[in-house]
N, C-alpha and C positions, 0 to 999 in steps of 0.2 A: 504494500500500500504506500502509496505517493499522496504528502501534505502538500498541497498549494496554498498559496497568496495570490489570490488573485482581486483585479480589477476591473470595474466595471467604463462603460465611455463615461459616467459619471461621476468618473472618480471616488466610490466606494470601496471600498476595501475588503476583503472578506477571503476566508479560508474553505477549503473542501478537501476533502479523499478522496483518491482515484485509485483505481487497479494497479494502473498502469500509465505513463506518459500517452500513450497510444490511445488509452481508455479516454484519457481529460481530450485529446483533440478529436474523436470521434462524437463523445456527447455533445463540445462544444459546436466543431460542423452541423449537429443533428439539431442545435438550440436547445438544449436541454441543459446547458448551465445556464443558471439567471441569478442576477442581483438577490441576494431578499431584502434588499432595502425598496427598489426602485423597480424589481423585476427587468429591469435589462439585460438582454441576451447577449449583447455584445459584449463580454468576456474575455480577458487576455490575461497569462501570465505575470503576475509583477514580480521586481525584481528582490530575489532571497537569496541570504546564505544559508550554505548546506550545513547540516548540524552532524561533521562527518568526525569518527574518532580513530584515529591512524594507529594502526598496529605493527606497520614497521619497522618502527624506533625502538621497540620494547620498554619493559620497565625504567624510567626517569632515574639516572643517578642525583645523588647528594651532591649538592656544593661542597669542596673540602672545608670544611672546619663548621658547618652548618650542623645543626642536631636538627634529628628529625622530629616533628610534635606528635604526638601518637592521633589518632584519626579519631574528630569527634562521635561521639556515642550518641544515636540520636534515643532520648527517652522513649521509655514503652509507654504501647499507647493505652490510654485511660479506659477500665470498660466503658461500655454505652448500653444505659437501659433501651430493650428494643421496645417498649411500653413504659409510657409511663403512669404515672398514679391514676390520672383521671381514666386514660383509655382501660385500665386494668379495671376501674371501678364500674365503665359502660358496660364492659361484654360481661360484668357481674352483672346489674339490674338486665342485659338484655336479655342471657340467662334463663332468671328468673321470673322474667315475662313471660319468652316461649316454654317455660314449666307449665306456670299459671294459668296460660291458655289452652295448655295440652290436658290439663287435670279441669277444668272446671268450663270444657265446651266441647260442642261436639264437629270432630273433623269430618266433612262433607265433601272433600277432595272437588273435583272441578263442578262439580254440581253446586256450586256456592251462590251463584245468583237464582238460582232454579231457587234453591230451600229459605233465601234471603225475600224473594219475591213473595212466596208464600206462604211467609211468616208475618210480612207487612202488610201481606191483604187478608191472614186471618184464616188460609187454607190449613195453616201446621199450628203445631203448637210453639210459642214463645219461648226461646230457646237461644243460650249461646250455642254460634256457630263459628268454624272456620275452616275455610277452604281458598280455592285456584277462583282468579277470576282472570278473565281476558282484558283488555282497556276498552274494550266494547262492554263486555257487562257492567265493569265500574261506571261508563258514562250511562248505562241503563237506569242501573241504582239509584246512581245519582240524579237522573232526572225523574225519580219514580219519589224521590227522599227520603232515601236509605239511609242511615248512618250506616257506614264502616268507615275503617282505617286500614290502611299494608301492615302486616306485619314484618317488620324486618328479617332481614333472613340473620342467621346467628355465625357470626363468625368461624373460619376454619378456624381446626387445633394449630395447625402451622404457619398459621399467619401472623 
């Protein structure tokens, strides 16, 4: 992979990745490099040095009479909570939400507007429910004056 600096006719500035030299003048032929400031396609190499490290010379001797300083130590890095207090405290109460509703309603799976509708007109009995609904049912409901809400979904273990 090849780092460019490239320039726009309007003089914008801007970097990208290429495969290949070949790569950068083929998308650019094809117009496919563009400004993202200005969206201009007119695109061209600016001028960079190479960030090259020569290995011919081998290892750097000492100055004579020079001491060498030993090589700074760069500090170990600090943990990092991957959550913190408040997010640990959500997916508690969120939880304990989808508990709550799993023990004290009944899951109707996509049939949820069907058994929501029927309850609001008095066909079922009056009842926690929860299930699937499409964004077509929800706008049903809601023009019928449903109350519901989404349940969130409950976070993965691994996230």
């Amino acid at each position: 992979m090849i780092r460019y600096s490239l320039l726009c006719d309007s003089a914008h500035e801007f970097e990208s990745w290429f495969a290949s030299s070949a790569s950068f003048e083929e998308q650019s032929r094809r117009g496919l490099v563009s400004c993202p400031v200005c969206n201009s396609s007119k695109v061209e190499r600016a001028i960079m040095s190479p960030n090259v490290t020569r290995t011919d010379r081998g290892p750097r001797a000492e100055a004579p009479g020079s001491e060498a300083l030993p090589a700074p130590v760069a500090p170990a890095p600090a943990p990092v909570a991957l959550m913190g207090e408040k997010e640990i405290a959500f997916r508690e109460m969120l939880t304990a939400l989808h508990k709550h509703v799993t023990e004290t309603a009944e899951h109707v799976g996509p049939r949820f507007a069907e058994e929501a509708l029927k309850i609001h007109h008095g066909e079922a009995d009056d009842r926690a429910i929860y299930g699937e609904a499409t964004p077509d049912d929800a706008r049903l409901l809601h023009e019928e004056g449903i109350e519901f809400m989404p349940l969130p979904r409950l976070p993965g273990g691994r996230n």
